[in-house]
Legacy VTK file of the C-alpha trace (Angstrom):
# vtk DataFile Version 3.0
C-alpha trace
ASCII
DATASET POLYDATA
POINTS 643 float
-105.622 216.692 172.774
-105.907 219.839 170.638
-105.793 219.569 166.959
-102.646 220.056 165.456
-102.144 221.921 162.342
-101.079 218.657 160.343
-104.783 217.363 161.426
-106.311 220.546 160.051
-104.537 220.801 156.905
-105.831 217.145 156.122
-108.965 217.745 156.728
-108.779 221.119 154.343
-107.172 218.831 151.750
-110.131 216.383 152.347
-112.782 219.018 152.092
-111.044 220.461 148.844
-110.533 217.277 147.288
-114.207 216.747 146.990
-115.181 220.251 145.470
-112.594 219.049 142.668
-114.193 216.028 141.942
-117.428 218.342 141.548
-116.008 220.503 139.257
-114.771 217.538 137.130
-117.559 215.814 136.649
-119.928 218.849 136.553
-119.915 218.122 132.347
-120.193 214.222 132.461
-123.519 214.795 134.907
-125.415 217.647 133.012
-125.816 215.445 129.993
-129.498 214.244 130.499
-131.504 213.035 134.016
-130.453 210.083 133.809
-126.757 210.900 134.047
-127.063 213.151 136.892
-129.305 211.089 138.515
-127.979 207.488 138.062
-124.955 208.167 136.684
-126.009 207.108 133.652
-126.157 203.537 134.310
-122.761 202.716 133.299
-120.976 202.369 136.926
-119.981 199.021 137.517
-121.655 197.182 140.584
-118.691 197.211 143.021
-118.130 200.771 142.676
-121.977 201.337 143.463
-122.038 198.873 146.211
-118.901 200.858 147.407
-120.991 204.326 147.625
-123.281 202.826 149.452
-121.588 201.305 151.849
-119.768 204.507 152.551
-123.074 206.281 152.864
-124.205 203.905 155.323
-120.603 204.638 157.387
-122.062 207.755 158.672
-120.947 210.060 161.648
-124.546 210.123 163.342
-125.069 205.948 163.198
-121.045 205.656 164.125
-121.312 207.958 167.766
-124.946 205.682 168.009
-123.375 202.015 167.514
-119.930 203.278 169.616
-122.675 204.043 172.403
-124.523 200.559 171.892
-120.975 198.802 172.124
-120.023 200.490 174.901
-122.932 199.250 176.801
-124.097 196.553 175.454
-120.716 194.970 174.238
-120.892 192.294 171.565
-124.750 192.147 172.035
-124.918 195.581 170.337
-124.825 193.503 167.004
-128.367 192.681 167.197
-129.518 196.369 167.991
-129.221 197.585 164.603
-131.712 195.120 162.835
-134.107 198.122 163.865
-133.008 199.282 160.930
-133.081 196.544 159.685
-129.237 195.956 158.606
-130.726 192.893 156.981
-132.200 194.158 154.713
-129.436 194.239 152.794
-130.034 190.415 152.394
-133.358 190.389 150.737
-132.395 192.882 148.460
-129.556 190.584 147.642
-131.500 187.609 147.391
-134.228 188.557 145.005
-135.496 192.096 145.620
-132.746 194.451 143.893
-133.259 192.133 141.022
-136.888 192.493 140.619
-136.610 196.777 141.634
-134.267 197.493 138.661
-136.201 195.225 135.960
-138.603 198.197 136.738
-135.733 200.085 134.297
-137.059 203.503 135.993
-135.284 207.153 137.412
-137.233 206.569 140.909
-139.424 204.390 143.045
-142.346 206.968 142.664
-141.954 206.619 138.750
-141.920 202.838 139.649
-145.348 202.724 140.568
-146.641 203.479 137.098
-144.874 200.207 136.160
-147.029 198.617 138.364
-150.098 200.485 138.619
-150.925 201.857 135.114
-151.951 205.553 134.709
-155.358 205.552 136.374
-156.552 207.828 139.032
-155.922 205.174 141.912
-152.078 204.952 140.036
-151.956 209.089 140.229
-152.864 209.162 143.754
-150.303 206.127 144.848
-147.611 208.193 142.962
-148.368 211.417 144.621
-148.312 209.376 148.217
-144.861 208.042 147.294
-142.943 211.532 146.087
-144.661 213.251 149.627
-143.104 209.957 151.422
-139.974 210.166 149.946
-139.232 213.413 151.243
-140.741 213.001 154.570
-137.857 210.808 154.691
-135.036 212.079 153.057
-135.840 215.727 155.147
-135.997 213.124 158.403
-132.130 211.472 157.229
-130.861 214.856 156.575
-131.934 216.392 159.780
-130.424 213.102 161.797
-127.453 213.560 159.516
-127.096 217.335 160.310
-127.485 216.986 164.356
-124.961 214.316 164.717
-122.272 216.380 162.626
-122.695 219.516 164.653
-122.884 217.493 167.921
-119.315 215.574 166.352
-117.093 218.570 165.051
-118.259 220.974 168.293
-115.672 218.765 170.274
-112.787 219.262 168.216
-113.041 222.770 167.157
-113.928 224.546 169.963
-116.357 228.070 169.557
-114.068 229.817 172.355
-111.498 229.156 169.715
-113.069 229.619 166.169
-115.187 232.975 167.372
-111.619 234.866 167.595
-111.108 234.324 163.855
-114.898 235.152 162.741
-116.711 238.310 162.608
-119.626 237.638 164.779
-121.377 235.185 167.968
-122.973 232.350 168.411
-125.230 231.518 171.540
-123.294 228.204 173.185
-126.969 225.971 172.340
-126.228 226.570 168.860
-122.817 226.014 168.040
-123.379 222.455 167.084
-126.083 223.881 164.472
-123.513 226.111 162.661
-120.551 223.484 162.301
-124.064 221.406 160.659
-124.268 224.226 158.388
-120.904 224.367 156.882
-120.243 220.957 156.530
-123.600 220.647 154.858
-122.817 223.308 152.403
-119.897 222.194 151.286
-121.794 218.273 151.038
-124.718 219.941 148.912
-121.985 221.877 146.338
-120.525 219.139 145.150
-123.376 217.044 144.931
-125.501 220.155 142.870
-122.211 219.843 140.409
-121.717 216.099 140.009
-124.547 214.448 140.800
-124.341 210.490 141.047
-121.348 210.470 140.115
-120.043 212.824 142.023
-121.202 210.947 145.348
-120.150 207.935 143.704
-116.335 208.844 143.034
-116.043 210.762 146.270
-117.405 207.893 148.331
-114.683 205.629 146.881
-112.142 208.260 148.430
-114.207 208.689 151.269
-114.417 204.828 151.905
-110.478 204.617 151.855
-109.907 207.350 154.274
-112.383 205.125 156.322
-110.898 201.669 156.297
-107.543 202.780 156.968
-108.731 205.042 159.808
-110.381 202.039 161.279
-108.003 199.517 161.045
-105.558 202.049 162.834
-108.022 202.507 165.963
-108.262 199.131 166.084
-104.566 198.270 166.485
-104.230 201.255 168.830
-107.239 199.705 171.336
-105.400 196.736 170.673
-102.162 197.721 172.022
-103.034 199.796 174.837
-106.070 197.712 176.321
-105.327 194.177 177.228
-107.464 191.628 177.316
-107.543 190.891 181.090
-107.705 195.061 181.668
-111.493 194.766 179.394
-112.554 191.769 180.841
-112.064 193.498 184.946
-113.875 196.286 183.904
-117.079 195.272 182.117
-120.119 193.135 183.139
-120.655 189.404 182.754
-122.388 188.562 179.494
-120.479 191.831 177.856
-118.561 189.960 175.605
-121.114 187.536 174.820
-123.324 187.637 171.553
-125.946 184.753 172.214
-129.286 186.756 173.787
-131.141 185.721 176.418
-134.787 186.681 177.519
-133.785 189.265 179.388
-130.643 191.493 179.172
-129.078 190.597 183.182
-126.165 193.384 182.018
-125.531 194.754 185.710
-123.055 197.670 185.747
-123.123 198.410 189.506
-120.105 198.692 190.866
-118.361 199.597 187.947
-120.228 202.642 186.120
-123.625 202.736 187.867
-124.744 205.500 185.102
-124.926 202.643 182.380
-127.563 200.942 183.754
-130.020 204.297 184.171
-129.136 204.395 180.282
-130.872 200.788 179.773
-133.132 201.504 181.202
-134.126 204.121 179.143
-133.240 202.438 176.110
-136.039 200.014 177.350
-133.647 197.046 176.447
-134.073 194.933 179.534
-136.622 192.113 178.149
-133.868 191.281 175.382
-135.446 188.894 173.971
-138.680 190.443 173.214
-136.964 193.478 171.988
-135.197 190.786 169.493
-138.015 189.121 168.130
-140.178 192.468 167.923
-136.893 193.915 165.546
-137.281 190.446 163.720
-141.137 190.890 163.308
-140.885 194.438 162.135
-137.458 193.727 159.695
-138.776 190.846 157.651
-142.067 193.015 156.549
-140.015 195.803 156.089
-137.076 194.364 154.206
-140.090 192.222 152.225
-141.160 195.644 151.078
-138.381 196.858 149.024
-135.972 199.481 149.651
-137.441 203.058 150.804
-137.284 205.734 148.366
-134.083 206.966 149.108
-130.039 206.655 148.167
-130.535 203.211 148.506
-133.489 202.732 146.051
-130.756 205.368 143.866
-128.597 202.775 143.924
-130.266 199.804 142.832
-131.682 201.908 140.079
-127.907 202.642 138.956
-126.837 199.348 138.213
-126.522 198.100 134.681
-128.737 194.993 134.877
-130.456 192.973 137.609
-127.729 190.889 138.455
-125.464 193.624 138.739
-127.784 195.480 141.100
-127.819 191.604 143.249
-124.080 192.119 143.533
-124.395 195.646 144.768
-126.180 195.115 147.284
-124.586 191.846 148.616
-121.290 193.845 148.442
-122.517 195.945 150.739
-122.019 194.363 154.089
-118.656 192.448 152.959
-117.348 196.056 152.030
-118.927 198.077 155.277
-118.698 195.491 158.237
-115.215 194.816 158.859
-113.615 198.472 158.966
-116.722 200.176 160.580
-117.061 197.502 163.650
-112.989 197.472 164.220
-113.175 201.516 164.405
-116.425 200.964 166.678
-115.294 198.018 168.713
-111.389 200.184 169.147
-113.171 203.024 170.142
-115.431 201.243 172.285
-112.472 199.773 174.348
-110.538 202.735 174.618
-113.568 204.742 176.736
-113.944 201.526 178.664
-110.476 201.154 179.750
-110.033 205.279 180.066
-113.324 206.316 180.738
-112.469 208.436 183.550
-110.373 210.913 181.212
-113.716 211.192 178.998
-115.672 214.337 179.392
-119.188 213.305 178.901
-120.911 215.884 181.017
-123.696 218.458 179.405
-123.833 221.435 180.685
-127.321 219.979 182.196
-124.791 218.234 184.183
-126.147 214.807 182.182
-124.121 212.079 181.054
-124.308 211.981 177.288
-123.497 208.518 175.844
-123.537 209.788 172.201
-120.158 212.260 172.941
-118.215 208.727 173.680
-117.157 208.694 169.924
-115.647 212.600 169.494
-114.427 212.600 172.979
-112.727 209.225 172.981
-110.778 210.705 169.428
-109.914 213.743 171.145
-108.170 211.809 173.512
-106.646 208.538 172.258
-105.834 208.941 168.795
-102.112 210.733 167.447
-101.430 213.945 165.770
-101.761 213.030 161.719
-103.984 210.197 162.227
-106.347 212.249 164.149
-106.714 214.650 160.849
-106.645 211.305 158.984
-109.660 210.150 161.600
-111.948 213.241 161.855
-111.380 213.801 157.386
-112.977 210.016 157.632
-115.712 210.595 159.645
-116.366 213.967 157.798
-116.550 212.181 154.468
-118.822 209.387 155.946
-120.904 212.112 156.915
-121.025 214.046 153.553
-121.254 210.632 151.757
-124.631 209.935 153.662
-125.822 213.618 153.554
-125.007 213.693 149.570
-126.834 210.656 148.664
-129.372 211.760 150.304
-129.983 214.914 149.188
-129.397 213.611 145.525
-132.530 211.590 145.553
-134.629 214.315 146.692
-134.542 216.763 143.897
-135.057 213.170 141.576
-138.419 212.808 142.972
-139.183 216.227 143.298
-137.874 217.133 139.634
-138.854 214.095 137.658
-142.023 213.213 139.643
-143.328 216.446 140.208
-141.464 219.461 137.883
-141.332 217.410 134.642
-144.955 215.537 135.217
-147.159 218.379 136.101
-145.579 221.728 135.463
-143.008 221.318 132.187
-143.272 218.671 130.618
-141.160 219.485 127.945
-138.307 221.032 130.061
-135.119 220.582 127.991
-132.221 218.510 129.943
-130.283 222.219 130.925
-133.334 223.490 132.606
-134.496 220.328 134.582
-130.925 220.087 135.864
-131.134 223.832 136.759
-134.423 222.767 138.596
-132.534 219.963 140.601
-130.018 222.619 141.908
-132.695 224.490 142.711
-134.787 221.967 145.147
-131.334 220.608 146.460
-130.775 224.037 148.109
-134.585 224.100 149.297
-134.538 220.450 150.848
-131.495 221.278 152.346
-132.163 224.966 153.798
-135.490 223.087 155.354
-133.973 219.801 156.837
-131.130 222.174 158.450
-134.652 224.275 160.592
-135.740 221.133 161.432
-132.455 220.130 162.835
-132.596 222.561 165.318
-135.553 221.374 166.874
-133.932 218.150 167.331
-133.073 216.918 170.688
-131.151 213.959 169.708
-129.129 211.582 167.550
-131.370 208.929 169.070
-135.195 210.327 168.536
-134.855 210.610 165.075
-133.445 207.628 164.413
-136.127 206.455 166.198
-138.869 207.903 165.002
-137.595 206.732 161.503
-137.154 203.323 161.637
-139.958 202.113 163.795
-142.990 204.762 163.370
-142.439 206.462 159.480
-141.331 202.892 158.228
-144.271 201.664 159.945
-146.551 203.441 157.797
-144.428 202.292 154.496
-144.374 198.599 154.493
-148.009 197.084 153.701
-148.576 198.699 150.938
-145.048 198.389 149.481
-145.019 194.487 151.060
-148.501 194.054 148.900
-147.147 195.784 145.731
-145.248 192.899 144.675
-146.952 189.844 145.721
-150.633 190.582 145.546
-152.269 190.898 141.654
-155.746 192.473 143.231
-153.775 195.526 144.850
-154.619 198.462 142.752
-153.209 202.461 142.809
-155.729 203.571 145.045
-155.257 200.566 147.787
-151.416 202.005 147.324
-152.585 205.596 148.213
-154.855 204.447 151.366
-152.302 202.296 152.722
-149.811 204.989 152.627
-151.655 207.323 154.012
-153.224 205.661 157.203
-149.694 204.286 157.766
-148.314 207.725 157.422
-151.163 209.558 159.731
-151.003 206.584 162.012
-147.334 207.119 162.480
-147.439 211.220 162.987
-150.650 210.598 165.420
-149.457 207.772 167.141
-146.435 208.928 168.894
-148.093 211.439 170.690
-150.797 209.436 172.055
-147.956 206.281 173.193
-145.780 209.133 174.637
-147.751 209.003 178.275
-146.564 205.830 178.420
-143.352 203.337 178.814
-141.959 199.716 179.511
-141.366 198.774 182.750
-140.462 195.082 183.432
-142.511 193.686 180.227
-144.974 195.650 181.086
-146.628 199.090 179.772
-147.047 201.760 182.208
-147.951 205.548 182.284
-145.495 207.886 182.949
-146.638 209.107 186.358
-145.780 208.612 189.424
-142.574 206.636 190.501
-142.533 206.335 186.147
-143.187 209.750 185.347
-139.155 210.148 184.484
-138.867 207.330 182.192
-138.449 207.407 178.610
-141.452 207.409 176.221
-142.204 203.922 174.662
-140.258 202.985 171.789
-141.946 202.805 168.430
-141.134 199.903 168.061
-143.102 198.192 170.551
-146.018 199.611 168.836
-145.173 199.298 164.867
-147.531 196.407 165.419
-150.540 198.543 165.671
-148.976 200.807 162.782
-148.590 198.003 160.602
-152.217 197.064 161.272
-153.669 200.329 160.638
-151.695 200.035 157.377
-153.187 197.184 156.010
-156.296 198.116 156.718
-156.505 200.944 154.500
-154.525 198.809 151.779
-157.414 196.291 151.506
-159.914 198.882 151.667
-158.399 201.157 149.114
-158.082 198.258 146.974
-161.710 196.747 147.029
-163.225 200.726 146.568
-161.645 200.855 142.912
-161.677 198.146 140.074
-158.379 195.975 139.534
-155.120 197.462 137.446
-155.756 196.887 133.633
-154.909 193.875 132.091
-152.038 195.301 130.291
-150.003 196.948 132.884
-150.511 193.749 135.258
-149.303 191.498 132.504
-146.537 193.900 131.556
-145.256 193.929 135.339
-145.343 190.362 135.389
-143.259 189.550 132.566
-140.544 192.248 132.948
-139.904 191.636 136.614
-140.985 188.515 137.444
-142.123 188.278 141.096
-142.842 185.271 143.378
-147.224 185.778 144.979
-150.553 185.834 144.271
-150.239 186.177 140.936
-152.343 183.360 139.566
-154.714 185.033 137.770
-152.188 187.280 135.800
-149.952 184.030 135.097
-152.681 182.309 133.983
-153.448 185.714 131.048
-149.807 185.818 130.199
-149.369 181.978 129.627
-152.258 182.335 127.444
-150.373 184.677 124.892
-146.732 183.701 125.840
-146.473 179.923 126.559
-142.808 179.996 127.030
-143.210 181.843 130.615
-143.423 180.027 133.823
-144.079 181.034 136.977
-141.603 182.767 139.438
-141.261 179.236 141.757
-138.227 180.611 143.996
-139.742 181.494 147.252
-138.624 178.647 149.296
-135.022 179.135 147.871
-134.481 183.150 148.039
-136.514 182.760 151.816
-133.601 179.644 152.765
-131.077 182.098 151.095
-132.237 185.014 153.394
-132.104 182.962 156.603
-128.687 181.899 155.527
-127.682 185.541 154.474
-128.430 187.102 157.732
-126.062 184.474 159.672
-123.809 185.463 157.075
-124.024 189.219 157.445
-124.255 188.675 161.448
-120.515 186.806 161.637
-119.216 189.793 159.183
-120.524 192.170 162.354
-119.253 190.122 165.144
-115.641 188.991 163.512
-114.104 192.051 163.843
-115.356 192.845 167.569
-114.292 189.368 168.161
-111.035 190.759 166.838
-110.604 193.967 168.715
-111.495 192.093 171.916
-109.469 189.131 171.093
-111.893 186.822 171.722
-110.049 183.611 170.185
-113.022 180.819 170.310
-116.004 183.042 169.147
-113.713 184.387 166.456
-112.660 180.819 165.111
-116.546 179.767 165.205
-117.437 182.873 163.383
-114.791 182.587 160.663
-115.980 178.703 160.364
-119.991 179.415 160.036
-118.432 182.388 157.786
-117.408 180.220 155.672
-120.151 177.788 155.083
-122.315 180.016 154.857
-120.233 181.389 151.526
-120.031 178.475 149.689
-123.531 177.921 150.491
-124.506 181.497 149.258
-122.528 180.910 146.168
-124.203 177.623 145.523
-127.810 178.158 146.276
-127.786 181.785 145.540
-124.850 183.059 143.285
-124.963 180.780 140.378
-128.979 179.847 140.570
-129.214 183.886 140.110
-126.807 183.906 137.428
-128.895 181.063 135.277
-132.141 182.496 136.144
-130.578 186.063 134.377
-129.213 184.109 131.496
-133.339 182.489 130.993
-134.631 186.434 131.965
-132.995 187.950 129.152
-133.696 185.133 126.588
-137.005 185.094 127.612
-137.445 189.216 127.123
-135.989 188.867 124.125
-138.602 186.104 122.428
-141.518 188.481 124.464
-140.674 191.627 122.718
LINES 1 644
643 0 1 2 3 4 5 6 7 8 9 10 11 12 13 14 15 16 17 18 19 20 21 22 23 24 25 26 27 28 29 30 31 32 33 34 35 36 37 38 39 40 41 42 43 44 45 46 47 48 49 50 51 52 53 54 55 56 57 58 59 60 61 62 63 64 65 66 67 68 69 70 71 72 73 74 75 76 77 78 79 80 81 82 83 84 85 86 87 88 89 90 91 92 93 94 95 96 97 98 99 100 101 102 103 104 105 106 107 108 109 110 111 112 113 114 115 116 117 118 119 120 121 122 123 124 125 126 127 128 129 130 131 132 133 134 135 136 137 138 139 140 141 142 143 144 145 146 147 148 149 150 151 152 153 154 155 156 157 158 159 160 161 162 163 164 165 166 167 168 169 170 171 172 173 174 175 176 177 178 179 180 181 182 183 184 185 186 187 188 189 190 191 192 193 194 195 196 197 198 199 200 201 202 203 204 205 206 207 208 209 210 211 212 213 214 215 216 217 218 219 220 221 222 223 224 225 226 227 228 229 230 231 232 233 234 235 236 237 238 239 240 241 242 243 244 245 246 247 248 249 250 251 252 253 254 255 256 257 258 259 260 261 262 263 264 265 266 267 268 269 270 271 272 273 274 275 276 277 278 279 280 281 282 283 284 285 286 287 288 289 290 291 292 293 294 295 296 297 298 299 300 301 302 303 304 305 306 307 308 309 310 311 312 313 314 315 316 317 318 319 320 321 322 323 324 325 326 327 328 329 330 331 332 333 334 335 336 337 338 339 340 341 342 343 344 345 346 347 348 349 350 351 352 353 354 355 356 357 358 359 360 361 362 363 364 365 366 367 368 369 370 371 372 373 374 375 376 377 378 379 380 381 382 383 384 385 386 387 388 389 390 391 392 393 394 395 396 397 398 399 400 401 402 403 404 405 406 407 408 409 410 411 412 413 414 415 416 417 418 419 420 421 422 423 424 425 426 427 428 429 430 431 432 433 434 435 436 437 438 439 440 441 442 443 444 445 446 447 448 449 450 451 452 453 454 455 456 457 458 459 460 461 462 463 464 465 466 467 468 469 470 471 472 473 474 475 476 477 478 479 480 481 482 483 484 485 486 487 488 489 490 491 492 493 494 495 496 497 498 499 500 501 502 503 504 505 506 507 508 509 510 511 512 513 514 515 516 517 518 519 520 521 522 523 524 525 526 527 528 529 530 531 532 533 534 535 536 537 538 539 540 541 542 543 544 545 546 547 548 549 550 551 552 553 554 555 556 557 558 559 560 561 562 563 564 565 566 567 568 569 570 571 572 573 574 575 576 577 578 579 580 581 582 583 584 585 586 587 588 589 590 591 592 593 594 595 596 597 598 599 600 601 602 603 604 605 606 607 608 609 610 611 612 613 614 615 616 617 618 619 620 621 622 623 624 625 626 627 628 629 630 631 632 633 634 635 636 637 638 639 640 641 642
């Protein structure tokens, strides 16, 4: 199917629509930093947890979790804890409250909260600003392939090259679509700021749901449940994991299983508890300086910033995994009228999610449909390039060059590095192969170097600035260096193996299956670091412990602040928020599986879920909910006698 003029003229809407809300809060944003940059602190928490949602409803992770479904079925759910998704539950739990105690723009101005001033505290905030955009410029490159690769199906160069005044080689057509839709994504962002993304994402989050819920009633429809279950393998439409994956597609599309075993997904089990290993440290650490961090830092009070990120997954999960799991089952049941083909004359999995729209979904909802995915994609891309001109501005601009830059001039700045972060994440993007290798290389070999030190930053009192800075930067060398040296190799069977030989066409190991060694090297250089320079002063330790309040090694802090301030106790909450995790990710995992259960109509898995659904609520609201809303009731009392 061809777009129809009704599908463009939605879309052209859509794209106008958010240059307006630019415009109109272009004054509201340009009052001081903190309004452009946090919106001032005044959103309320659902409309927050609402942005972020939508900027986690991306184009680039939707054609990546389509592909997972496709193959994998309902085991797909578990692939994205590489992320981790869960994540999202220790912020919930405890670690959004304790980030925006902090009562800071960004995480790198965080770590003067926690470190002092001190050389060690100068280095560690350095380390954090050159980490922060090492990883927004990695998001905004993944961002900007999987747009190109998306919108290059529907429009068509043979088609568009009539109406402009110059060529494009074919390899590169993908990189311009990038390009416009990124322009338009940084515009409105330069004019509104927060707010901006935040007001946009609630249209963009509408346009969303009801595109999702439509796919999934079309699947529904035209795909029985007999017609899925003759043309997938056993196990598809199962979601317990076993040790290994024993998901054979012979017979039925023999391509699949070359595709697992590239993903290097066959010991299932390992690959579950290796995700497991590597998500607790990393969600233990705190969000990454990015939209997320943004977020948090938003809210108007630590409970509020709970909220927003427990909303998260209740808003997110149900329409994204019905538009996944619909699209999922159309391209199963019609795969054959798919064009998946590159012009390598390769099978690319990624092109299931554009093609399978091009195909299956109706003139109007189709505009409706690609408008969606468009503003999923400029809702990620936007909050993404808003927190880089924060750090780069605030952290860098108003600390070291002008320090007395007036609001007007520091906002001019922001425009400024917006353009520059953008301009330079767009080169990078074309030396991108795939969707897949940068989301890769981000989640398992850049996080890898982030989460000791930030893990250690809460819950040890010894760790100092400069144990911050060494930590970072082994993890961060480690993960550059590392790569390279674990490319020669792969997993075959359990096993690691070089790439020669019978091997020498398999994929390179994931980073993953060596974030061990990178979380090692880490460490290593935290403790270090830490014993080479003295301990933080008194003051800012003591400081840090009374305004946020963390659960560790703290004794010897505790023991100081008692001294002056009898009336504070110490943070005893570990074994509940770590209960309230375990019981959160449950939680989060039958919001994920409900609505493939749905799609599929999978009646006894979808009862279950809905049951354990809802104990695990009225457990979260027992043990979590109103413990967190007396413990912020004691907080503020107990600020108020401290100051």
């Amino acid at each position: 199917m061809k777009l129809q003029m009704i599908d463009i003229l939605i879309i052209a809407l859509y794209l106008l629509a958010m240059v307006v809300i630019g415009l109109v809060l272009k004054k509201r944003a340009s009052k001081n930093m903190d309004a452009y940059f946090l919106g001032g602190k005044t959103l309320p928490f659902y409309m927050l947890g609402l942005s972020n949602a939508s900027g986690q409803f991306d184009i680039s992770g939707t054609m990546w979790m389509v592909t997972l479904a496709f193959i994998y079925g309902v085991k797909s759910a578990w692939v994205p804890w590489l992320w981790p998704v869960f994540n999202q539950i220790f912020l919930m739990a405890y670690l959004s409250v304790w980030l925006r105690r902090s009562n800071v723009l960004t995480g790198a101005e965080w770590i003067q909260t926690r470190f002092g001033k001190d050389r060690g505290a100068r280095l560690s905030h350095t380390i954090v600003v050159i980490y922060a955009l090492i990883g927004v410029l990695g998001f905004l490159s993944y961002g900007f392939i999987g747009v190109g690769k998306f919108m290059e199906i529907f429009f068509p160069w043979n088609v568009v090259s009539a109406y402009v005044p110059f060529d494009i080689p074919a390899e590169y057509v993908p990189h311009a679509y990038g390009i416009f839709f990124t322009a338009i994504a940084t515009f409105y962002v330069m004019l509104g700021g927060m707010l901006s993304i935040v007001w946009t994402d609630v249209v963009q989050f509408a346009i969303m749901t009801v595109a999702g819920i439509i796919i999934a009633v079309i699947a529904m429809m035209k795909v029985s449940p007999e017609t899925l279950a003759a043309i997938v393998p056993e196990g598809w439409t199962s979601l317990m994991p076993s040790w290994t994956l024993d998901m054979d597609w012979t017979g039925m599309l023999a391509s699949v299983n070359d595709k697992i075993a590239a993903d290097q997904y066959g010991l299932f089990g390992i690959f579950i508890m290796m995700m497991l290993f590597k998500g607790v440290f990393n969600s233990m650490a705190g969000p990454a300086p990015n939209y997320d961090m943004q977020k948090i830092l938003s809210c108007r009070s630590g409970k509020e910033a709970a909220l927003m990120s427990g909303s998260v997954p209740v808003i997110l999960l149900v329409p994204r995994y019905l538009m996944i799991m619909g699209f999922t089952v159309l391209a199963l049941a019609f795969f054959d009228q798919l064009d998946l083909t590159t012009q390598t004359g390769a099978i690319d999995f990624e092109l299931i999610l554009p093609n399978a729209i091009n195909q299956f979904v109706p003139v109007g909802v189709c505009g409706l449909l690609l408008a969606g995915l468009l503003a999923a994609f400029m809702s990620t891309f936007a909050s993404t390039a808003n927190a880089a001109p924060a750090y780069i501005v605030n952290d860098i601009y108003k600390k070291y060059i002008n320090p007395s830059a007036s609001n007007r001039t520091m906002i001019r700045a922001s425009h400024v590095v917006t353009i520059a972060v953008v301009v330079l994440s767009v080169v990078i993007g074309f030396f991108v192969e795939s969707v897949n290798s940068v989301l890769q290389w981000i989640t398992s070999a850049l996080w890898g170097g982030y989460i000791a030190a930030n893990l250690l930053k809460w819950h040890w009192w010894r760790f100092n600035g400069n144990g911050y800075f060494w930590g970072m930067i082994t993890g961060i060398a480690a993960s550059m260096v590392c790569p390279f040296i674990f490319d020669s190799y792969t997993m075959v069977d359990g096993h690691f193996v070089e790439r020669v030989g019978e091997y020498a066409g398999c994929a390179p190991l994931l980073p993953l299956f060596y974030f061990p060694l990178l979380f090692a090297i880490s460490l290593a250089g935290c403790v270090a670091g830490t014993y080479m320079a003295p301990p933080v002063d008194d003051a800012t330790l003591e400081r840090f412990y009374i305004t946020v309040r963390p659960w560790g090694f703290w004794k010897p802090v505790h023991d100081k602040v008692v001294a002056r301030y009898p009336q504070v106790t110490a943070n005893t909450h570990f074994k509940r928020d770590m209960v309230n995790v375990a019981v959160g990710i449950v939680w989060q995992m039958c919001l994920t599986v409900i609505p493939m259960y749905i799609v599929i109509r999978e009646g006894m898995p979808l009862l279950t879920s809905l049951l354990i659904l809802g104990i695990t609520t009225l457990v979260l609201k027992k043990n979590w909910y109103d413990k967190m809303c007396r413990d912020e009731a004691e907080y503020n009392r107990l600020m108020k006698e401290v100051e």
